[in-house]
C-alpha positions as CSV (number, residue, x, y, z in Angstrom):
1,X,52.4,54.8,27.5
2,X,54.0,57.9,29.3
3,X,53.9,61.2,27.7
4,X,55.9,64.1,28.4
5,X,54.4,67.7,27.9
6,X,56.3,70.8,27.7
7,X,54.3,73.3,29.8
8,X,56.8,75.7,30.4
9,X,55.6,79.3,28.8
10,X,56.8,80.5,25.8
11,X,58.2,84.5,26.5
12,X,58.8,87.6,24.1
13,X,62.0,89.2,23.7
14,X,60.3,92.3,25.5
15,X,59.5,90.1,28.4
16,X,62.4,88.2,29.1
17,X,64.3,91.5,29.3
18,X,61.4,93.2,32.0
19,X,62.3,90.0,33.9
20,X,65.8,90.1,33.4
21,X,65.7,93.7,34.9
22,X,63.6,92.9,37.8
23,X,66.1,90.2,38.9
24,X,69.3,92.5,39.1
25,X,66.7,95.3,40.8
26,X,65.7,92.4,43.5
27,X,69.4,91.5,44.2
28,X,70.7,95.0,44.6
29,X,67.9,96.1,46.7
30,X,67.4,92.7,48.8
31,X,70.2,94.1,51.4
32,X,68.6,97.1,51.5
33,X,65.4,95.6,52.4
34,X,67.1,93.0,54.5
35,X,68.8,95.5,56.4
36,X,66.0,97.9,56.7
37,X,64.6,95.0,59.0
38,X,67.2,95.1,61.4
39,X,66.3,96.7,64.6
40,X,68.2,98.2,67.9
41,X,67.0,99.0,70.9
42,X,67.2,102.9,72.1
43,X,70.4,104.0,73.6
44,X,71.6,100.5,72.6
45,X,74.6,100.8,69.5
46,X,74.2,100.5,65.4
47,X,77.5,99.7,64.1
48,X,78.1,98.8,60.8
49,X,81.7,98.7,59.1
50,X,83.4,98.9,55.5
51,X,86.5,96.9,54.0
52,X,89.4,99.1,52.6
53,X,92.9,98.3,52.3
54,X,94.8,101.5,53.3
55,X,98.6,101.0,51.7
56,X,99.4,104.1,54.4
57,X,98.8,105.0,57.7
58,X,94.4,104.0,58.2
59,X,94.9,105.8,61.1
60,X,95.1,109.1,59.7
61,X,94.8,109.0,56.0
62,X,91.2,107.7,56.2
63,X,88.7,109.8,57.1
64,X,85.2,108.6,57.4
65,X,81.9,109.7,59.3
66,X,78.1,109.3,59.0
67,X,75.3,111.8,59.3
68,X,72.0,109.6,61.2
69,X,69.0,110.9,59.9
70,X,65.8,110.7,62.1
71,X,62.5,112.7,61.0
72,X,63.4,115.6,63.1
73,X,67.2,115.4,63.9
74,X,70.4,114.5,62.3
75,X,73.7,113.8,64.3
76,X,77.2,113.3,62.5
77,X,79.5,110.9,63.9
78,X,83.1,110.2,63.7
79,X,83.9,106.5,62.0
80,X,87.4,104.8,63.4
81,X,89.7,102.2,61.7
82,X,89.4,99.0,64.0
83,X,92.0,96.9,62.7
84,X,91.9,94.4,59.4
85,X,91.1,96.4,56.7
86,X,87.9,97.3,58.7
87,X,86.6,100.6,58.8
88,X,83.5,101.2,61.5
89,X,80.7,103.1,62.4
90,X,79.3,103.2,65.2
91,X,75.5,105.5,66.5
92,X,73.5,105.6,69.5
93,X,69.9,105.8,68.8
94,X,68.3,108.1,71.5
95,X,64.8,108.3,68.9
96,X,62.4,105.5,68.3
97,X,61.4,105.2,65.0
98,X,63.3,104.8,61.3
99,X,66.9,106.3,61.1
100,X,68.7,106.4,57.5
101,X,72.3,107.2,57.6
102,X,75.4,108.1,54.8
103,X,78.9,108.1,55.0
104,X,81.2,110.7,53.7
105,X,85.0,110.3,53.2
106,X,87.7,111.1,51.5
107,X,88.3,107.2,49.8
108,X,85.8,107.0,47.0
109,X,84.9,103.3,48.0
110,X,83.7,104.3,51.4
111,X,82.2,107.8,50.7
112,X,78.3,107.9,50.0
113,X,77.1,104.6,51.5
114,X,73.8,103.9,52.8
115,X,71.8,102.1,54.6
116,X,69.2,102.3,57.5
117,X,67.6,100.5,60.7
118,X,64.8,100.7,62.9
119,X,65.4,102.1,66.3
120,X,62.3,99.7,68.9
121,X,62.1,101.1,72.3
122,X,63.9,100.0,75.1
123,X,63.2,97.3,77.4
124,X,62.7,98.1,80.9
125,X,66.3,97.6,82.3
126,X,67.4,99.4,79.8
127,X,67.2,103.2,80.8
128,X,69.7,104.8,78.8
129,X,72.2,107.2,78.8
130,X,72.6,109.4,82.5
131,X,72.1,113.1,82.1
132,X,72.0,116.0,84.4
133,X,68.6,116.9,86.4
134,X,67.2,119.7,88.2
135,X,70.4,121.7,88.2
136,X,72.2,119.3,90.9
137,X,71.5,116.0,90.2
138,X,71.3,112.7,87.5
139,X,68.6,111.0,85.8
140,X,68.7,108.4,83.3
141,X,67.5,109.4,79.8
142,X,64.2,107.7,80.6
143,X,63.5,109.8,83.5
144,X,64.4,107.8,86.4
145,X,66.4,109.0,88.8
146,X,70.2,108.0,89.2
147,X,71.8,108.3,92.5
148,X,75.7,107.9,92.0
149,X,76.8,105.8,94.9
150,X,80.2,104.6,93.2
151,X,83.8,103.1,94.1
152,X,87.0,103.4,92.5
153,X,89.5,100.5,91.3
154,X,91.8,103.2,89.1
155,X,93.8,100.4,87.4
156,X,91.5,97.0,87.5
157,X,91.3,97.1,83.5
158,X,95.0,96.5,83.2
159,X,95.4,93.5,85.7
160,X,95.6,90.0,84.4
161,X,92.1,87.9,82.7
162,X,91.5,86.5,86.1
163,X,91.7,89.7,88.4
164,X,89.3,91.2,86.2
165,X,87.0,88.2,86.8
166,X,87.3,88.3,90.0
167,X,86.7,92.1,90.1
168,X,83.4,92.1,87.9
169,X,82.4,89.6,90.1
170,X,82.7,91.8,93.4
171,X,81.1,94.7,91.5
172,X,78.2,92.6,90.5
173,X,75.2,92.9,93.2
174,X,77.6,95.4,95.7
175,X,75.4,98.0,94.9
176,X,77.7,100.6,93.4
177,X,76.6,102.0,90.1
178,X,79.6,104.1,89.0
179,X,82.9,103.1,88.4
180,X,86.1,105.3,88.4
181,X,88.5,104.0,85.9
182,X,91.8,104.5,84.5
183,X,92.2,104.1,80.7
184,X,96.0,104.6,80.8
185,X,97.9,101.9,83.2
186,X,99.4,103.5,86.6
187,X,102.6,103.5,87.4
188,X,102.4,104.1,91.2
189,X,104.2,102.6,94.6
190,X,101.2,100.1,95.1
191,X,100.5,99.7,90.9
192,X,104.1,98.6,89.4
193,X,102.4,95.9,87.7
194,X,103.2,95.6,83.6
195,X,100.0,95.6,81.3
196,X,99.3,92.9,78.8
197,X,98.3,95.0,76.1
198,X,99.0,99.4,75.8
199,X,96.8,102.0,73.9
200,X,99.5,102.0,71.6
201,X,101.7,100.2,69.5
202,X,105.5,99.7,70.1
203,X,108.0,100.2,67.8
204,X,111.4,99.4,69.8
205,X,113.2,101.3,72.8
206,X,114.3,104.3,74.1
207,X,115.6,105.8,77.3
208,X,113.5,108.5,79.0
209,X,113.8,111.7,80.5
210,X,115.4,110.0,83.5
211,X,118.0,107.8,81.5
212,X,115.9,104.8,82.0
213,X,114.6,101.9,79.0
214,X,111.3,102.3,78.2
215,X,109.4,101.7,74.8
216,X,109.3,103.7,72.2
217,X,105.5,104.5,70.8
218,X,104.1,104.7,67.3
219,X,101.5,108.2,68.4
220,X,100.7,108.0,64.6
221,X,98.4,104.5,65.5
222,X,96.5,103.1,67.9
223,X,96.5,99.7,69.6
224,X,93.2,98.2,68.3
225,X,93.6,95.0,70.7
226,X,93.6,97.8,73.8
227,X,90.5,99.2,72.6
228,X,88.5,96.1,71.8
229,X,89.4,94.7,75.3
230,X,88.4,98.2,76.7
231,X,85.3,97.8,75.2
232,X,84.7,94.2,76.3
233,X,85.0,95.6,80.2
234,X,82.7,98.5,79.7
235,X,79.9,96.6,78.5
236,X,80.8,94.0,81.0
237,X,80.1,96.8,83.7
238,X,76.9,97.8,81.6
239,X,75.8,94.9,82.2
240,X,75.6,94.7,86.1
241,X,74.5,98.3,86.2
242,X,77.6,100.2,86.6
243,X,78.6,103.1,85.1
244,X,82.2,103.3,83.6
245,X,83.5,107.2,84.8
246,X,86.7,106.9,82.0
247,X,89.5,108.6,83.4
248,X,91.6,110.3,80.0
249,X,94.9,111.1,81.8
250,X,96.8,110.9,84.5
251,X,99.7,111.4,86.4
252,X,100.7,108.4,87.6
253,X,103.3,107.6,84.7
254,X,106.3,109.5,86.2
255,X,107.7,108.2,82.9
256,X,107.7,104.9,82.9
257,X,106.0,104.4,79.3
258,X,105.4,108.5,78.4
259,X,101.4,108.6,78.4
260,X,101.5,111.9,80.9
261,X,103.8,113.8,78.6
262,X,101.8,113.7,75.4
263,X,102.0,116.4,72.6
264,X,98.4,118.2,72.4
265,X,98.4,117.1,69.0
266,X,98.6,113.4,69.6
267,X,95.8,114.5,72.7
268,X,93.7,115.0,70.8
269,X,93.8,112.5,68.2
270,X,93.4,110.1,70.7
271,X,90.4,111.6,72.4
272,X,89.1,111.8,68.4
273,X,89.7,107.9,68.6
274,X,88.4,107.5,72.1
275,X,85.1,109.3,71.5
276,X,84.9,107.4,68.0
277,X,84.6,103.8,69.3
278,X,83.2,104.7,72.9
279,X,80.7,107.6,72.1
280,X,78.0,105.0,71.7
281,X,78.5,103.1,75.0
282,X,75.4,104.9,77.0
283,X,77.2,103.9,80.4
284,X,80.4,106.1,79.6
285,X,81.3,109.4,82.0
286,X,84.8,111.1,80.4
287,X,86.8,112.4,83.7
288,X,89.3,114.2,81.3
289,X,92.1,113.8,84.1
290,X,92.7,112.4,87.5
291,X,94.5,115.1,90.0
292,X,95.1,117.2,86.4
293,X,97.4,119.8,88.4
294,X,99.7,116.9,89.1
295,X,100.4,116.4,85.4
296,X,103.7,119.1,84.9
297,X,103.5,118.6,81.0
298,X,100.5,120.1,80.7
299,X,99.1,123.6,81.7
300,X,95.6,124.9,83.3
301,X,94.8,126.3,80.2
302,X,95.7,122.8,78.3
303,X,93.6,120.9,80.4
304,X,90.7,123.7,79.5
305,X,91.5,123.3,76.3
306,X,91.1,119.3,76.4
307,X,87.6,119.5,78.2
308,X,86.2,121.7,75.8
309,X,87.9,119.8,73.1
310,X,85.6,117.2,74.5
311,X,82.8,119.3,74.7
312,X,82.6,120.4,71.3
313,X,83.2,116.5,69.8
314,X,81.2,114.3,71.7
315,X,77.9,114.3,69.3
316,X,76.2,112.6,72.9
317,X,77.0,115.2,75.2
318,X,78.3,112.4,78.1
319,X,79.1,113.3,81.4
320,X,82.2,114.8,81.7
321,X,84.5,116.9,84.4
322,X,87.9,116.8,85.6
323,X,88.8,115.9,89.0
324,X,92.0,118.0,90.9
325,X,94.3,116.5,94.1
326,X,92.9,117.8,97.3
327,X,91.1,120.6,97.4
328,X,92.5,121.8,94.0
329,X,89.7,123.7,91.9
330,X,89.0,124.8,88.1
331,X,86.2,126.6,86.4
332,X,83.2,124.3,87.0
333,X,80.8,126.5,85.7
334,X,82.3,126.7,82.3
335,X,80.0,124.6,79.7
336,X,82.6,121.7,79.0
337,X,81.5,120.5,82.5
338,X,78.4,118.7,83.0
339,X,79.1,118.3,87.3
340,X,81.8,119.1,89.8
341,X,84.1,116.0,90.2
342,X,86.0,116.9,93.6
343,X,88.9,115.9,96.1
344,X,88.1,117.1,99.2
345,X,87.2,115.6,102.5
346,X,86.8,118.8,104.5
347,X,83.9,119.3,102.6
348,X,82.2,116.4,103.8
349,X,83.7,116.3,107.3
350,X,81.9,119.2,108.8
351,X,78.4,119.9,108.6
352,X,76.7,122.2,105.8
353,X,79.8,122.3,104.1
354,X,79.3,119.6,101.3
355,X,76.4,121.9,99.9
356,X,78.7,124.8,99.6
357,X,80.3,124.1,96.3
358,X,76.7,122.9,94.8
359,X,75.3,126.6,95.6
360,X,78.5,127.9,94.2
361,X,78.8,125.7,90.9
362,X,74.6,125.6,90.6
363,X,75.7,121.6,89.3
364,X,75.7,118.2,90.6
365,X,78.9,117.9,92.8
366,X,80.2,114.6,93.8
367,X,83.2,113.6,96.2
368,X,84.9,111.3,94.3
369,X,88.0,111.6,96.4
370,X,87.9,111.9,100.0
371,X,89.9,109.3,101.2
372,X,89.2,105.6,101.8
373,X,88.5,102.6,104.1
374,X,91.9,101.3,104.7
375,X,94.8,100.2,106.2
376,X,97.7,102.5,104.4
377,X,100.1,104.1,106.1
378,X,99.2,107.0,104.2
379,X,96.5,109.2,105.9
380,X,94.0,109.0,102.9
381,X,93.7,105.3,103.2
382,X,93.1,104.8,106.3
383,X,89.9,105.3,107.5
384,X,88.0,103.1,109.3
385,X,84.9,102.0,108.0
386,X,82.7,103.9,110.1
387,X,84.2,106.8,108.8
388,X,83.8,106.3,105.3
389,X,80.3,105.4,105.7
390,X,79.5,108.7,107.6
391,X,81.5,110.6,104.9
392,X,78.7,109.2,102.2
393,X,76.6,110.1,104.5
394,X,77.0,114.0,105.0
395,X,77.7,114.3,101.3
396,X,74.1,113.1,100.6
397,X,72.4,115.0,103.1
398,X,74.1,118.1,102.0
399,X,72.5,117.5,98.5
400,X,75.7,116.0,96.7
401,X,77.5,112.8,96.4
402,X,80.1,111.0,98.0
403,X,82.6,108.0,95.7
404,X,83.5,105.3,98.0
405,X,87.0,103.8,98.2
406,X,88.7,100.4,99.8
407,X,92.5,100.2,100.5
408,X,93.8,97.4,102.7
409,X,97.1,96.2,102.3
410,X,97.7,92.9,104.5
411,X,100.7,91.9,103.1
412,X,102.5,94.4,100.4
413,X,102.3,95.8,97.5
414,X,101.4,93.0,95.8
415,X,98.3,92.8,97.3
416,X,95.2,93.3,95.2
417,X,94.1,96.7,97.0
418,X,90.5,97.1,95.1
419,X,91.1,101.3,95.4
420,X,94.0,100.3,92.6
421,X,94.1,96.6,91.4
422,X,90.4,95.7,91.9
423,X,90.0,92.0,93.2
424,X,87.8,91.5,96.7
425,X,85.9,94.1,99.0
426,X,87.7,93.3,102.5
427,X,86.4,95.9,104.2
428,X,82.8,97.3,105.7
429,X,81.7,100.3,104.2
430,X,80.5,99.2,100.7
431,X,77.9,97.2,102.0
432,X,76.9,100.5,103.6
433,X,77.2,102.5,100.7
434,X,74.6,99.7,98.6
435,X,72.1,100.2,101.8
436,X,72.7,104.2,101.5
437,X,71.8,103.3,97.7
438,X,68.6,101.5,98.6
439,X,67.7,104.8,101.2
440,X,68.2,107.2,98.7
441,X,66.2,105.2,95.7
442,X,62.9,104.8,97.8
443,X,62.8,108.3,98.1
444,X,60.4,110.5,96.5
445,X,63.0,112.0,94.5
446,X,66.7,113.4,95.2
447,X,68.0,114.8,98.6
448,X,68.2,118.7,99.3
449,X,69.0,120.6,102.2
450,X,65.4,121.4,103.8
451,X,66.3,124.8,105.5
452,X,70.1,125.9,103.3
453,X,72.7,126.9,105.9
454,X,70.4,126.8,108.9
455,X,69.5,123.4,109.3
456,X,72.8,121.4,108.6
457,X,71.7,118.0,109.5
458,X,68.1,117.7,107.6
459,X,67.0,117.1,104.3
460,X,64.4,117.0,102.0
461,X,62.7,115.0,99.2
462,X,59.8,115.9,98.5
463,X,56.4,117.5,100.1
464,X,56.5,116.0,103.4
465,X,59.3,114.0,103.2
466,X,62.8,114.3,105.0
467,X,66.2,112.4,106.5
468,X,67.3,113.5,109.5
469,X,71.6,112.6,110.2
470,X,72.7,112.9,113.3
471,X,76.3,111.7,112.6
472,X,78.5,110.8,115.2
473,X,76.3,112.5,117.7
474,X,74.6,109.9,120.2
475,X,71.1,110.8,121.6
476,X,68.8,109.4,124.3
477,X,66.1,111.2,123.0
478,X,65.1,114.0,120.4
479,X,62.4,116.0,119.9
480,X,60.5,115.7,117.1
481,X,60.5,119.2,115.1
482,X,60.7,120.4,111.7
483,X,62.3,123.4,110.0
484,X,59.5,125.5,108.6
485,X,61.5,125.9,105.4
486,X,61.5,123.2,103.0
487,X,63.8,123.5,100.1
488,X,62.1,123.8,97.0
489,X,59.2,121.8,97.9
490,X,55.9,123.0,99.9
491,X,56.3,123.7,103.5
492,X,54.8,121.7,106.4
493,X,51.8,123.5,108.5
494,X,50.2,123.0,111.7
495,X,48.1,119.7,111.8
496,X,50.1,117.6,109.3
497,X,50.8,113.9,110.8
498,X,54.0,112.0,110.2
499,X,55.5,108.6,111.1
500,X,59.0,108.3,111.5
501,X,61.5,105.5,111.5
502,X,65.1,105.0,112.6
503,X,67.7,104.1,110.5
504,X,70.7,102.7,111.5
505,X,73.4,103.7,109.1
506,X,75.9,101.3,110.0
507,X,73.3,98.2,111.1
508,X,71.9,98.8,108.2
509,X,68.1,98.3,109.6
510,X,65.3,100.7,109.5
511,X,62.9,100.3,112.3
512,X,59.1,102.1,112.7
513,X,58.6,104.3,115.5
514,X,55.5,103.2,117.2
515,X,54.1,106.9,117.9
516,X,53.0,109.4,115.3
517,X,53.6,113.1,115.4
518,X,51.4,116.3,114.4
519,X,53.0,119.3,113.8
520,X,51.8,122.5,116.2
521,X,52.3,126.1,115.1
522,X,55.5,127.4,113.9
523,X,57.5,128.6,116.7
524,X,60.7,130.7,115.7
525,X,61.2,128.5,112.5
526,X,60.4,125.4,113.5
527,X,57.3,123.2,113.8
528,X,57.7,120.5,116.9
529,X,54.9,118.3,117.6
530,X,51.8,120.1,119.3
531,X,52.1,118.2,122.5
532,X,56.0,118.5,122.6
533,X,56.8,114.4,122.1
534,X,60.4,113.2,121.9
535,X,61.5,110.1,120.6
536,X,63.3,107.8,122.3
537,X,66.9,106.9,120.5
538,X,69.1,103.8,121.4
539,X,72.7,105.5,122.1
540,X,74.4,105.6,118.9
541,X,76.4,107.3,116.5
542,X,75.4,107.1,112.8
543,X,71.7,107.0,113.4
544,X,68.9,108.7,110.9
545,X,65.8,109.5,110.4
546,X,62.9,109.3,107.7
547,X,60.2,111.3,108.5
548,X,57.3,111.0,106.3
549,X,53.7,112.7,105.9
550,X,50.9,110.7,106.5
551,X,47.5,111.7,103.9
């Protein structure tokens, strides 16, 4: 015979209710506790998002942000609308350690939410965000050193799916680091091609300034589709090492869609929106215009206006200048201006020049304009690629740094010039600007002029460490000597012993002398080798030298 038992315990009123309580207490707090466990890497993004169905404009009748609380800092952030109903936040953790956040806005449903998440330290190819260092140069956020050897493909971003393949692919292992990028499409004699998708959404047509059909814009809203695929290509670069230098506005329009001639109001609502959803990307630069005095709708005091717009929004503090047409200047030193973004090859033609501006600015300057490789009939893209890769070269041992650029056109306009479309490297010099890279990174820490505006052709990295350029010059021989100055860094004496080792710039080889040297006594500024040895040079232009002090 089977018999059945009831086991089951027999509860008081009093009790059920305690553990009626603790049920609904576990199910509201479970996605606390949940999300408490959910961890991002530092400098890596948090997002989260909230659903709200705005009956008017989401773009500007919703205003949400969140204040990230660390134990000993608290950043605000601005929240965007990205499309759906859905309303995000998004934070870059530069702490380790537990980070609580709360929103505030004015729709009740998304003001005062909570939540929190872990911030775990970053892996070691992570470095974080890149900051200024030692007055004239960049560093990760991690400490190590960040040499900007970059190239510029203005428009790649708006070229069909499969040029942008192609494009990422080329960028991936060339060595280049920095990007210059366009986030409005071009409109220029070797650009005329017609983007997928635009920052904004169309409402119809209209005829421009010129008479001609052109669509009309909705300013009020943004194109979330633009965005999302904007996003898609910058982590795409952060993710072969490059970093994406976003460049706000531009000339190149002439009208053909209107983005050049925007009212400041609708500026600066879309740099809100821009600094919204990108702020968190680590590998971001803003260039708040390309060749600003071009722009004829907008002032010098506008585009100052703009920058520090920028300044005083970004809760990161990126990377940020503007960048004139040739040799076209603005006020640098103001705050809103992390580095010197110049268009100017004289600068980097002549020796001792490129460290000019650097003394005068006291911040990082870098070339990003000063002419490219090419084939052009125009005389900025046309260079050969000799010349491009001694241009990098004086820039860097000047102290500063030069952006590379590629513009061969072998059939017409169509082609996929990488300066403007993307697409293939053709040319010779950006396999010299990735060994340039590869000099500049095994050094003992970032290039200086040794003896300023005496010594034009040596540098300095360190306590007994220098680069010697000799250009276009071509030498049988050359004696080995020092200057007795040596930047900021000790100064060599009598007795010290160095090896030495050529460098072909454009060979791309590095080959040890056999002889050492020892410094003698100072003579006149100078320390040459006590017994007055020369070194024996194959006849080339675009050689080097690393000279280095042995312990």
């Amino acid at each position: 015979m089977t018999h059945t038992y009831n086991i089951s315990p027999v509860y008081s009123v009093k009790q059920k209710t305690f553990f009626v309580i603790c049920k609904v207490c576990l199910f509201i707090l479970l996605p606390s506790i949940c999300y408490c466990q959910q961890k991002i890497e530092q400098w890596n993004r948090f997002e989260t998002s909230f659903t709200y169905n705005c009956k008017t404009n989401p773009f500007t009748d919703v205003k949400i942000t969140a204040t990230f609380i660390h134990q000993d800092t608290t950043l605000t952030v601005e929240g965007f609308y990205d499309g759906n109903n859905r309303f995000a936040i998004r934070f870059m953790p530069e702490k380790t350690g537990a980070w609580h956040y709360v929103t505030a806005s004015n729709i009740k449903s998304l003001d005062n939410q909570k939540g929190q998440f872990e911030c775990v330290k970053a892996d070691s190819n992570n470095h974080g965000i890149v900051r200024v260092s030692n007055t004239y140069h960049f560093k990760y956020a991690d400490g190590t050193p960040f040499y900007p050897v970059g190239t510029t493909a203005y428009a790649w971003n708006h070229m069909g799916k499969q040029l942008q393949q192609i494009t990422l692919q080329s960028l991936k292992g060339s060595g280049f680091n920095k990007l210059r990028m366009c986030v409005f499409p071009k409109n220029y004699d070797l650009v005329k091609e017609e983007p997928e998708i635009f920052p904004f959404n169309a409402t119809g047509a209209e005829k421009n300034a010129e008479g001609n059909q052109r669509r009309k814009w909705d300013f009020s809203t943004f194109n979330v589709a633009f965005f999302q695929t904007l996003e898609k290509q910058i982590d795409s670069l952060n993710a072969i090492g490059i970093q994406a230098d976003l460049i706000l506005f531009h000339p190149y329009d002439k009208g053909r869609w209107g983005f050049d001639s925007l009212p400041m109001d609708v500026n600066k609502r879309y740099l809100e929106y821009v600094m919204a959803r990108l702020g968190s990307f680590k590998n971001v630069w803003w260039s708040v215009a390309n060749e600003w005095d071009l722009v004829k709708y907008k002032t010098h005091d506008q585009w100052l206006d703009l920058a520090k717009y920028i300044y005083e929004n970004d809760p990161y503090h990126h990377l940020s200048s503007i960048h004139g047409s040739t040799a076209k200047y603005i006020e640098y030193w103001l705050p809103y201006f992390t580095h010197a973004s110049i268009q100017d090859e004289a600068s980097v033609m002549h020796w001792g020049a490129a460290s000019i501006l650097r003394n005068a600015y006291q911040k990082p300057v870098i070339y990003d304009e000063v002419g490219y490789e090419g084939n052009l009939l125009q005389r900025w893209g046309r260079y050969s690629g000799e010349e491009m890769t001694y241009l990098m070269w004086m820039g860097a041992i000047g102290g500063t740094y030069v952006t590379h650029g590629e513009a061969y056109m072998f059939h017409d306009a169509g082609d996929t010039i990488f300066w403007a479309k993307g697409g293939t490297f053709k040319g010779t010099s950006w396999k010299r600007a990735a060994f340039l890279r590869k000099i500049l990174e095994a050094g003992p820490g970032p290039l200086e002029p040794a003896d300023i505006s005496r010594d034009m052709q040596t540098a300095t990295a360190g306590a007994g460490y220098y680069l010697v350029y000799f250009g276009k010059e071509m030498n049988k021989d050359w004696f080995f000597n020092l200057p007795a100055k040596n930047g900021s860094y000790a100064r060599p004496v009598a007795g010290n012993q160095y090896k030495v080792e050529i460098i072909d710039t454009w060979d791309m080889t590095v080959t040890p002398y056999p002889k050492l040297f020892t410094t003698g006594a100072e003579d006149d500024y100078r320390f040459y080798d006590k017994d007055m040895q020369k070194l024996q040079l194959p006849m080339k232009p675009y050689l080097a030298l690393r000279i280095t002090q042995i312990h």
